[in-house]
MOPAC internal coordinates of N, CA, C and O (Angstrom, degrees):
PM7 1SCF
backbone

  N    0.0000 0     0.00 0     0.00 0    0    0    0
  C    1.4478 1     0.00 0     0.00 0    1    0    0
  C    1.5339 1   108.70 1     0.00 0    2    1    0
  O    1.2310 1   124.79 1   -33.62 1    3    2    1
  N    1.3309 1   108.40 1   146.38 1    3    2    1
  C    1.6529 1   113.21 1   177.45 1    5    3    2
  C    1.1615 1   106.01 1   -71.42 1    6    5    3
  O    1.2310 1   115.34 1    -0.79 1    7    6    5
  N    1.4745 1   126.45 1   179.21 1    7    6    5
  C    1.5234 1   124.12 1   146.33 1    9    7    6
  C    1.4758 1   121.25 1   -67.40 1   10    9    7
  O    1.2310 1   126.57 1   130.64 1   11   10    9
  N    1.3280 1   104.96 1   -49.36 1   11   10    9
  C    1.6277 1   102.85 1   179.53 1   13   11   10
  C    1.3942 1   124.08 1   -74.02 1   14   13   11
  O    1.2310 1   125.15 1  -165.82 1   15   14   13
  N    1.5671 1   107.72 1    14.18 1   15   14   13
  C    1.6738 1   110.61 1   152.34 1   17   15   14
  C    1.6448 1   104.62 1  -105.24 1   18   17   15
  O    1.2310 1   112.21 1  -163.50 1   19   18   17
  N    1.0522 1   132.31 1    16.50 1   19   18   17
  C    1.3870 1   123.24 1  -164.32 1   21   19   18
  C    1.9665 1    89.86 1  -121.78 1   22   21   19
  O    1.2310 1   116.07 1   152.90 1   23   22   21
  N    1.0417 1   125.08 1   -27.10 1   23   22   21
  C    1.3970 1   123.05 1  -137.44 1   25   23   22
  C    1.6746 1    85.73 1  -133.72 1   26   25   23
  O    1.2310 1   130.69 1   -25.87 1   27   26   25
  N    1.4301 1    96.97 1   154.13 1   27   26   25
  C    1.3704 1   101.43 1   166.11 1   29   27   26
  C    1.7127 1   143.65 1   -92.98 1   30   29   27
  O    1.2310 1   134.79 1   167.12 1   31   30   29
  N    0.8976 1    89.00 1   -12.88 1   31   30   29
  C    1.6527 1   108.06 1   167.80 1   33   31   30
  C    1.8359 1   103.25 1   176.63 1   34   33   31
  O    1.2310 1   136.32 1   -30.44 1   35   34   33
  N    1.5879 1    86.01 1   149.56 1   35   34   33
  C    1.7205 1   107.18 1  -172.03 1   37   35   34
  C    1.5720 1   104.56 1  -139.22 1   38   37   35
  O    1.2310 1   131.25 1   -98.92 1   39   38   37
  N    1.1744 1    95.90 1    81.08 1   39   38   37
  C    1.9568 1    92.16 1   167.53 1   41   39   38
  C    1.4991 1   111.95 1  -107.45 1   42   41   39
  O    1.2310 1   119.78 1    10.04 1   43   42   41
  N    1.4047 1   118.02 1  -169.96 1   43   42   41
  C    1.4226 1   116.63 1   178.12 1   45   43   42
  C    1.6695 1    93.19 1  -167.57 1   46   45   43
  O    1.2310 1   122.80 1   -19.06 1   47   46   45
  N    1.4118 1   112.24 1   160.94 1   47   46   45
  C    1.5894 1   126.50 1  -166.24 1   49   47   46
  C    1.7637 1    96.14 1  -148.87 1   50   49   47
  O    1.2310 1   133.32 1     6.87 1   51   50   49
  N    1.0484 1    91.86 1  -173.13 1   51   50   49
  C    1.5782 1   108.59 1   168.16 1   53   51   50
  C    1.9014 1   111.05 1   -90.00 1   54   53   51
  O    1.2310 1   130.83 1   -25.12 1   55   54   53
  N    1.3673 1    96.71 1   154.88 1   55   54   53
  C    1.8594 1   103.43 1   168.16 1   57   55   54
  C    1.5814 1    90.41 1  -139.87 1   58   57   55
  O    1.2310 1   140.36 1   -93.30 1   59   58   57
  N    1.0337 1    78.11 1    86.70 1   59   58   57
  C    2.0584 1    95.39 1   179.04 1   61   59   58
  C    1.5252 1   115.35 1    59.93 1   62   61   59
  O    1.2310 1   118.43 1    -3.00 1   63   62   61
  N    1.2438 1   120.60 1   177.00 1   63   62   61
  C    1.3758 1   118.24 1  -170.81 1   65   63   62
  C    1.6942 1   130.08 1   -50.05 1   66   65   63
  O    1.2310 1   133.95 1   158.69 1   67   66   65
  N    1.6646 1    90.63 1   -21.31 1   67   66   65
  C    1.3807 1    92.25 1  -167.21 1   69   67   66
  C    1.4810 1   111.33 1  -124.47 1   70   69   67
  O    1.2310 1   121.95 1  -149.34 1   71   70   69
  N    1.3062 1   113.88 1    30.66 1   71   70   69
  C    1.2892 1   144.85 1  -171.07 1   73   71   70
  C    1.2726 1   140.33 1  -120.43 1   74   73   71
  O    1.2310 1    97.38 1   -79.48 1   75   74   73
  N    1.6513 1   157.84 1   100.52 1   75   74   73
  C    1.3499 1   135.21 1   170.62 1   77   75   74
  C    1.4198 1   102.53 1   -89.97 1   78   77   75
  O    1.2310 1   125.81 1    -2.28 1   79   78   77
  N    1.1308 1   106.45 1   177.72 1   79   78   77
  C    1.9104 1   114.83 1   177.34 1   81   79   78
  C    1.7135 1    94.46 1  -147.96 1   82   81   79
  O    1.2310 1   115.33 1   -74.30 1   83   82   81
  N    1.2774 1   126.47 1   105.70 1   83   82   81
  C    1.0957 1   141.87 1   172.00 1   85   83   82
  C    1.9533 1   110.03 1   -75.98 1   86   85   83
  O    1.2310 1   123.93 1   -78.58 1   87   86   85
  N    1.1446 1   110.06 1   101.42 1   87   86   85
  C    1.6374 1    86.71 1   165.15 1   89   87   86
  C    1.5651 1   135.33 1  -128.31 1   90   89   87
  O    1.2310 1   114.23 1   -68.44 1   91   90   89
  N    1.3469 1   128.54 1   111.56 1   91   90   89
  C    1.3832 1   119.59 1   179.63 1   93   91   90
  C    1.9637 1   119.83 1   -59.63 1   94   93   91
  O    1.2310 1   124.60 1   -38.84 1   95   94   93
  N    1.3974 1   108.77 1   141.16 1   95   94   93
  C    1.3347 1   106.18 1   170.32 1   97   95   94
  C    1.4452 1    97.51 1  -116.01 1   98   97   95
  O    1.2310 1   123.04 1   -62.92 1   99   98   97
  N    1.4845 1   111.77 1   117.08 1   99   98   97
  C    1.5428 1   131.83 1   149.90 1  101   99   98
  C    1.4792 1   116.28 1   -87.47 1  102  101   99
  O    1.2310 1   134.76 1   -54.99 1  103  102  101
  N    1.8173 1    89.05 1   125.01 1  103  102  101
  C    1.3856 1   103.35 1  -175.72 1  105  103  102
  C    2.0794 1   125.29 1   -67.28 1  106  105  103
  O    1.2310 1   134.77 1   157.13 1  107  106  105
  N    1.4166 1    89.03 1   -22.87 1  107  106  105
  C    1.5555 1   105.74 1   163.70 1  109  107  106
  C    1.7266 1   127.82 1  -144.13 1  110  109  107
  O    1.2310 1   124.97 1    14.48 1  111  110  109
  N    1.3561 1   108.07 1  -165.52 1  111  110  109
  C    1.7197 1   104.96 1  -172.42 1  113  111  110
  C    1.6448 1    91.43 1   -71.86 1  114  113  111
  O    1.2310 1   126.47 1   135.23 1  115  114  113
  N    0.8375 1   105.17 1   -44.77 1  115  114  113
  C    1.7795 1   111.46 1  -154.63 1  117  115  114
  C    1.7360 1    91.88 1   -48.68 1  118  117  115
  O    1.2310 1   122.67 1    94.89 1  119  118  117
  N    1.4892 1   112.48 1   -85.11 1  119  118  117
  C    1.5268 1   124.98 1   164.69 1  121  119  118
  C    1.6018 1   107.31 1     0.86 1  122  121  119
  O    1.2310 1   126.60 1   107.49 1  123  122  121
  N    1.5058 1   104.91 1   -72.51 1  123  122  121
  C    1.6369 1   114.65 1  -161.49 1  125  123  122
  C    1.5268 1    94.90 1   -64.40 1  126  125  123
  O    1.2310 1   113.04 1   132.01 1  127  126  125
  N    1.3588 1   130.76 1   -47.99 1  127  126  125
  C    1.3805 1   120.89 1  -169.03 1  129  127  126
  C    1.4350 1   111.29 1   -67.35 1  130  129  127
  O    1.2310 1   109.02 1   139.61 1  131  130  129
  N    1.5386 1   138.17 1   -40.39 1  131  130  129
  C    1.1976 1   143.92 1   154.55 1  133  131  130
  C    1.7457 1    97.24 1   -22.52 1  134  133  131
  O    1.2310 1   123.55 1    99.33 1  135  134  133
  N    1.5481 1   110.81 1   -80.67 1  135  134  133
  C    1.7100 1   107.49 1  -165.42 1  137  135  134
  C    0.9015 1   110.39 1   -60.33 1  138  137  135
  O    1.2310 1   109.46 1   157.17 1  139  138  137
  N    1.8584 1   137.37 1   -22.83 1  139  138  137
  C    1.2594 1   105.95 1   179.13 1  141  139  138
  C    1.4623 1   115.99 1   -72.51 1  142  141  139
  O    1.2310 1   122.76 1   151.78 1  143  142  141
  N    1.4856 1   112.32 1   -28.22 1  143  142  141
  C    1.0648 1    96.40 1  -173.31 1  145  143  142
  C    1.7264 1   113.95 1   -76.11 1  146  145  143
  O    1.2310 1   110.34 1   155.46 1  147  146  145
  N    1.0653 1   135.75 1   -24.54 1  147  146  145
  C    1.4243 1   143.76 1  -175.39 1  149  147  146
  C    1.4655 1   107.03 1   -72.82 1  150  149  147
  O    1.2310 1   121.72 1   120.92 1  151  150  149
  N    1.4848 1   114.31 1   -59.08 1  151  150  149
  C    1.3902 1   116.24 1  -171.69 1  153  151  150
  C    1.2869 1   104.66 1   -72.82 1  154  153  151
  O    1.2310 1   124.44 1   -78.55 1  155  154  153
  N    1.4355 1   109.08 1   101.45 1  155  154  153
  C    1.7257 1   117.67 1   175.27 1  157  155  154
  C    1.8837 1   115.26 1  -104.23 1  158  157  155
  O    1.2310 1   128.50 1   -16.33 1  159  158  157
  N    1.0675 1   101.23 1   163.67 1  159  158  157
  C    1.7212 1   102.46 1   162.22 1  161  159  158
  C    1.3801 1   133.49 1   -63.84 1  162  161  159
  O    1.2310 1   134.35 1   153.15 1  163  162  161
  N    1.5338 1    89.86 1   -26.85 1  163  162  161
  C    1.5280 1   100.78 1   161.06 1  165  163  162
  C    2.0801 1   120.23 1   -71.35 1  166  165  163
  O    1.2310 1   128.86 1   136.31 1  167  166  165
  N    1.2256 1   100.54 1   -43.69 1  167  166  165
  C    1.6047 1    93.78 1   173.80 1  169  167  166
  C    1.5042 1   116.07 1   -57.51 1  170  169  167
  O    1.2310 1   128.29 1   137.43 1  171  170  169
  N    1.5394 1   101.63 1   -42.57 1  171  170  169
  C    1.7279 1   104.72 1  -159.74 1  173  171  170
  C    1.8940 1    95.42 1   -75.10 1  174  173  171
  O    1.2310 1   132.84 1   160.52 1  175  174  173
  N    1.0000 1    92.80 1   -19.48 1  175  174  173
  C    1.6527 1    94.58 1   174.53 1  177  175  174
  C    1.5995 1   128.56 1   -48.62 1  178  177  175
  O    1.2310 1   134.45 1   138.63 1  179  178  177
  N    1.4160 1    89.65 1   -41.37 1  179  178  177
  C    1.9460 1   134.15 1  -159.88 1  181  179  178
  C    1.4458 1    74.91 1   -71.69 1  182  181  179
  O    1.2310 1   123.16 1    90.83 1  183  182  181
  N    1.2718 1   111.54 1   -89.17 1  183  182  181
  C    1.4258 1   134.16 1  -161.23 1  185  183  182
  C    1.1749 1   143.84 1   -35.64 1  186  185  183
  O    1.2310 1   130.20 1   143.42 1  187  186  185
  N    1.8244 1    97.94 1   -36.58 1  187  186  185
  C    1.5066 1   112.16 1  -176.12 1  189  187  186
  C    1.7668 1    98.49 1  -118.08 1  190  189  187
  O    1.2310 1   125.16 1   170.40 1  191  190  189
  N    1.4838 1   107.69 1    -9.60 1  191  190  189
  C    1.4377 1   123.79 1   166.58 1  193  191  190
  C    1.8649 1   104.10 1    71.53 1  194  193  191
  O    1.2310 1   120.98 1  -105.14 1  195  194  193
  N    1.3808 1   115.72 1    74.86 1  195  194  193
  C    1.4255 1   118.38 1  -157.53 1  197  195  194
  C    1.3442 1    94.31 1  -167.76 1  198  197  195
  O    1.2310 1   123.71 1   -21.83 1  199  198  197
  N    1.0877 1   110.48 1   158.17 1  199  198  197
  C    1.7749 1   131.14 1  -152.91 1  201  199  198
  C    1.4707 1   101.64 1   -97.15 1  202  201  199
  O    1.2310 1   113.40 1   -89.01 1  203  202  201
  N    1.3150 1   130.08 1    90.99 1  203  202  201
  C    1.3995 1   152.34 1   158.43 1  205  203  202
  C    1.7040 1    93.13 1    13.85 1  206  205  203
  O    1.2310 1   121.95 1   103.90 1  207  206  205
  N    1.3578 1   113.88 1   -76.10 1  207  206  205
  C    1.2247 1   122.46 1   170.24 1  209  207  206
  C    1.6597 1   107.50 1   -10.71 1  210  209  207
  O    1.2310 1   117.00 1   116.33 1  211  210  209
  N    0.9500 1   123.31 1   -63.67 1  211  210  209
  C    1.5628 1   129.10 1  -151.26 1  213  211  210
  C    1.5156 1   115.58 1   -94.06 1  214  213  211
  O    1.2310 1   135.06 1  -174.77 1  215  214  213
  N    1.6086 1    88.46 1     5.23 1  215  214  213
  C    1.8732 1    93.34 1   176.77 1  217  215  214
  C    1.4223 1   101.37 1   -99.97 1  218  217  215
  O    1.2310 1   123.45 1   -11.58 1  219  218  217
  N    1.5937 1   110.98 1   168.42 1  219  218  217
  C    1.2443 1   116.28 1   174.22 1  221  219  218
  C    1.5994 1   108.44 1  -144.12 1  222  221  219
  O    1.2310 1   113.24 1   -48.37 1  223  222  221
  N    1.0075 1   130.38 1   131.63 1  223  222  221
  C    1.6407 1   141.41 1   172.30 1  225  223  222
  C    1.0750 1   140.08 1  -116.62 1  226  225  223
  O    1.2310 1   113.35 1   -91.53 1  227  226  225
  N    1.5595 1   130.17 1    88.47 1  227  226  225
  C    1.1664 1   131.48 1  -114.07 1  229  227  226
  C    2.2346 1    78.03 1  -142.42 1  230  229  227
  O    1.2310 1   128.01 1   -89.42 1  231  230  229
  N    1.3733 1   102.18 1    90.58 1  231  230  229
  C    1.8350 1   112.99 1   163.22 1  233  231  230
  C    1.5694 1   116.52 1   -65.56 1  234  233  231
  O    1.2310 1   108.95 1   -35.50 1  235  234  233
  N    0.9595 1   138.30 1   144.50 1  235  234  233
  C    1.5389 1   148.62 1  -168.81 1  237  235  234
  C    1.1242 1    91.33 1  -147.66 1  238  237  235
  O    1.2310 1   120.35 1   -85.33 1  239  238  237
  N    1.4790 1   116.94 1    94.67 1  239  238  237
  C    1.5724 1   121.94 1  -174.21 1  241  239  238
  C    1.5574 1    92.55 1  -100.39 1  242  241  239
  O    1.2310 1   104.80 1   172.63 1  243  242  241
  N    1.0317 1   145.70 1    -7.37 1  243  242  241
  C    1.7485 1   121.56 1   154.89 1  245  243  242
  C    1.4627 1   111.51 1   -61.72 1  246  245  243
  O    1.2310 1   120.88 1   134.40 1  247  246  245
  N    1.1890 1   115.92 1   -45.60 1  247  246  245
  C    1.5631 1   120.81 1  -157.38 1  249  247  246
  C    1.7155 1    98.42 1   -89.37 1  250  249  247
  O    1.2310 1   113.22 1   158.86 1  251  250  249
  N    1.2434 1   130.42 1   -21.14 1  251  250  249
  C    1.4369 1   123.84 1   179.42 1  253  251  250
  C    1.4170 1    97.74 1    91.96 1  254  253  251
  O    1.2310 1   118.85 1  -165.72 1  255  254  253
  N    1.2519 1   119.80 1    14.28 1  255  254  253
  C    1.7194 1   108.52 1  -164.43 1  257  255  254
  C    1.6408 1   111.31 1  -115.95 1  258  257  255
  O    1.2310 1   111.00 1   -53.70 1  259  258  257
  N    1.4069 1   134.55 1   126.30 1  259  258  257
  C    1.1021 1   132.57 1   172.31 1  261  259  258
  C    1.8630 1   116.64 1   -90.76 1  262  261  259
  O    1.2310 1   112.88 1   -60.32 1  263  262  261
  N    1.0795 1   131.06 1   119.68 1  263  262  261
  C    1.3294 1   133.50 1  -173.39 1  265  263  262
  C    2.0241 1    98.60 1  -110.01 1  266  265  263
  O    1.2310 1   131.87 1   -63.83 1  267  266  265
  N    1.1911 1    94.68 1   116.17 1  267  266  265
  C    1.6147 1   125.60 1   175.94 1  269  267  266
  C    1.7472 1   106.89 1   -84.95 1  270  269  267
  O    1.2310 1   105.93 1   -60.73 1  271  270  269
  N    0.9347 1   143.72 1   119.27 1  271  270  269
  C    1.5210 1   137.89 1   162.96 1  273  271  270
  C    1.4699 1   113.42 1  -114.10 1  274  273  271
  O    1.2310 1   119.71 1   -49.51 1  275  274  273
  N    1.1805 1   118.17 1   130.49 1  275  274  273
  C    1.4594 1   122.22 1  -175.20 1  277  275  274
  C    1.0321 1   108.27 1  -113.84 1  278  277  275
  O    1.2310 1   110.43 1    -5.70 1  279  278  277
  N    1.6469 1   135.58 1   174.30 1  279  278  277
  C    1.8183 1   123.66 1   131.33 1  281  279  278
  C    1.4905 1   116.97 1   -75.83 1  282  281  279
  O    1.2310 1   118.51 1   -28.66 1  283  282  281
  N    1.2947 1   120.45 1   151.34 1  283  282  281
  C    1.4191 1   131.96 1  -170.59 1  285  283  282
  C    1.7635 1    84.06 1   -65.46 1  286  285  283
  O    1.2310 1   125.28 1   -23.19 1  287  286  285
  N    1.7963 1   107.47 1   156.81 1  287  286  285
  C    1.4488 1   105.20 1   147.80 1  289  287  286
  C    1.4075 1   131.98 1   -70.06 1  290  289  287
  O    1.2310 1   133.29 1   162.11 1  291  290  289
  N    1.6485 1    91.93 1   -17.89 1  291  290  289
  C    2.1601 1    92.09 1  -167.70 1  293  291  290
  C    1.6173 1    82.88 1  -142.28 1  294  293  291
  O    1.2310 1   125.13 1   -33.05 1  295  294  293
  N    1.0958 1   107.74 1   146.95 1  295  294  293
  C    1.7700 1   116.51 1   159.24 1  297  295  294
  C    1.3254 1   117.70 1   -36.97 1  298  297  295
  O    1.2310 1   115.26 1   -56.12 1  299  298  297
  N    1.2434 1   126.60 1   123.88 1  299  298  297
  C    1.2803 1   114.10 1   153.76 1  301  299  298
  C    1.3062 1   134.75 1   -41.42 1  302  301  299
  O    1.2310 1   115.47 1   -74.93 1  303  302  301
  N    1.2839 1   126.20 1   105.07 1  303  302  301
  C    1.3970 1   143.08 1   169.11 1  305  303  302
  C    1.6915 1   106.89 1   104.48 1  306  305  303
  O    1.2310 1   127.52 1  -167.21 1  307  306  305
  N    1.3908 1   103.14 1    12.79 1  307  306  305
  C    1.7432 1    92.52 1  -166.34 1  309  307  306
  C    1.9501 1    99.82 1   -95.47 1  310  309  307
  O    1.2310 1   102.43 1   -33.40 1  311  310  309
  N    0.9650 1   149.77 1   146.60 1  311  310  309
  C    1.2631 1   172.30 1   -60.00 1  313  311  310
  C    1.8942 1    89.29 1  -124.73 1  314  313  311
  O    1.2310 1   126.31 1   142.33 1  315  314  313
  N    1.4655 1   105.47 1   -37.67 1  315  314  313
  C    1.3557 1   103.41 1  -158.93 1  317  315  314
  C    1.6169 1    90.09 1  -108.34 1  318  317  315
  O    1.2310 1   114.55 1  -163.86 1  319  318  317
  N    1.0795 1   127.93 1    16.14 1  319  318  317
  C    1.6742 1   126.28 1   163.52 1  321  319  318
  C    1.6137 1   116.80 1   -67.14 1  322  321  319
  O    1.2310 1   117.37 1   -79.68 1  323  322  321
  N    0.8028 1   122.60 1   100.32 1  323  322  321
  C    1.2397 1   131.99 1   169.11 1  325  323  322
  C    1.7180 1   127.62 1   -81.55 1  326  325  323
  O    1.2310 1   131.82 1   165.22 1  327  326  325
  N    0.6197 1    94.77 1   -14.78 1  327  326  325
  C    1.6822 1   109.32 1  -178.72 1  329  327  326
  C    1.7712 1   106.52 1  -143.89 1  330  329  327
  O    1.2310 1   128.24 1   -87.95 1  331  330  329
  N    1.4231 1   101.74 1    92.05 1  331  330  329
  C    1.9947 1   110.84 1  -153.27 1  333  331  330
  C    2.3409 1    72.56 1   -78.27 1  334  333  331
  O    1.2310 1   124.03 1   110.65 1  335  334  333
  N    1.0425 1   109.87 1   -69.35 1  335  334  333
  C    1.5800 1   103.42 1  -172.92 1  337  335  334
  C    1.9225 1   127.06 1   -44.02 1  338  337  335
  O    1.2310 1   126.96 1   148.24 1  339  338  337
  N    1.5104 1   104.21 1   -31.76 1  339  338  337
  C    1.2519 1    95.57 1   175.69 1  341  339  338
  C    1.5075 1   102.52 1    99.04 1  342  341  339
  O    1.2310 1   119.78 1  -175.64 1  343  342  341
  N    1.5958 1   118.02 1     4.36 1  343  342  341
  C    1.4462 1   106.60 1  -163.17 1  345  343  342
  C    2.0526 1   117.06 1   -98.49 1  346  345  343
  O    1.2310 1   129.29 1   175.43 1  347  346  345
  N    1.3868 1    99.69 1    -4.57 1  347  346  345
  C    1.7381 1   116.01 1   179.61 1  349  347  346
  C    1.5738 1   118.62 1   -90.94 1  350  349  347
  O    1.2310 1   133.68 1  -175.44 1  351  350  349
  N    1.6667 1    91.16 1     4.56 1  351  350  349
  C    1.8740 1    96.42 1   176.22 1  353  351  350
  C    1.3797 1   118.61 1   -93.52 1  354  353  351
  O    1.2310 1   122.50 1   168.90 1  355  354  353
  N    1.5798 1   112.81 1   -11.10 1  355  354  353
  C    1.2025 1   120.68 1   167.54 1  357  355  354
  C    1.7129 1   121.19 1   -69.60 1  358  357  355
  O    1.2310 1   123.22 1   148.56 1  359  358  357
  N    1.3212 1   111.43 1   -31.44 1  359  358  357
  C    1.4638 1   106.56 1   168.81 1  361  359  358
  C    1.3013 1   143.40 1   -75.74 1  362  361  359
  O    1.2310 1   126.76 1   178.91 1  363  362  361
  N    1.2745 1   104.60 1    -1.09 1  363  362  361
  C    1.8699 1   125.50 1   177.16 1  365  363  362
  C    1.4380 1    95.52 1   -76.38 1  366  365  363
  O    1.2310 1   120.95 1   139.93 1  367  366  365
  N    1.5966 1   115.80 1   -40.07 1  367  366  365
  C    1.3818 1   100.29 1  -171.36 1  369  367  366
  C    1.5744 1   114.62 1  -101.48 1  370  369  367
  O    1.2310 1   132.47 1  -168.17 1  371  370  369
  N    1.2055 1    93.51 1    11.83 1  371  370  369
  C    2.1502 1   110.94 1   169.43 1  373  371  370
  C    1.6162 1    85.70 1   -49.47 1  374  373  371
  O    1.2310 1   125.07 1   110.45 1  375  374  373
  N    1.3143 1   107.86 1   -69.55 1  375  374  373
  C    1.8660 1   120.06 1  -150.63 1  377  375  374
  C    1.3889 1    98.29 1   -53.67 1  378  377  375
  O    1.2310 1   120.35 1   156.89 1  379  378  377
  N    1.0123 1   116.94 1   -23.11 1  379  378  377
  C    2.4718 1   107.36 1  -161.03 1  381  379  378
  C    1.4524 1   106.24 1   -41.90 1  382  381  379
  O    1.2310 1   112.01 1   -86.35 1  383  382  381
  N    1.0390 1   132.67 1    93.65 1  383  382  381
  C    1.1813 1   110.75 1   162.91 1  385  383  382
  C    1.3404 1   130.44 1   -62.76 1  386  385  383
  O    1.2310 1   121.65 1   -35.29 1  387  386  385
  N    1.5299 1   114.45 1   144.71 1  387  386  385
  C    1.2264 1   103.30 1  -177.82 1  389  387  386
  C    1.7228 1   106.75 1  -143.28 1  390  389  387
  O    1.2310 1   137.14 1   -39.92 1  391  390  389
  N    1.5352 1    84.41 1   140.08 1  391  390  389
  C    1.6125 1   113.61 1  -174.37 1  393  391  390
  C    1.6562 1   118.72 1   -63.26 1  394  393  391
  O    1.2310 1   120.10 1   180.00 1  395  394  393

């Protein structure tokens, strides 16, 4: 199963220029406890191809919501920014399948 059949919505934005903020919405406890345990530093590592070190994973177990923080690949707004909002980093991790 993917994530984005497991989860209820997966977008991502910027956390300042030099920042994305990835966040899953789980529709219940069960859901959210599944991703925490699946969604590791090691996958998002794989994925976005970046040094464990530099991720951050931050669970909000009232809200069902997991918040992912990365570093951007390019500065915000600088020549090689491709995504000036931050909002096309959420779909790399649509695909994860998870076991």
């Amino acid at each position: 199963m993917r994530l984005k059949e497991l989860v209820k919505k997966i977008r991502s934005k910027n956390a300042g220029p030099f920042l994305l903020t990835i966040d899953i919405f789980c529709s219940n406890k069960k859901t959210f406890e599944t991703i925490i345990q699946k969604i590791t530093k090691l996958e998002i590592s794989k994925l976005y191809k970046i040094p464990k070190k530099q991720i951050e994973i931050f669970p909000i177990e009232d809200l069902f919501i997991v918040k992912i923080t990365i570093p951007r690949p390019n500065i915000q707004g600088s020549s090689k920014d491709r995504d000036l909002h931050g909002a096309s980093f959420g779909i790399i991790l649509e695909e994860l399948k998870i076991k």
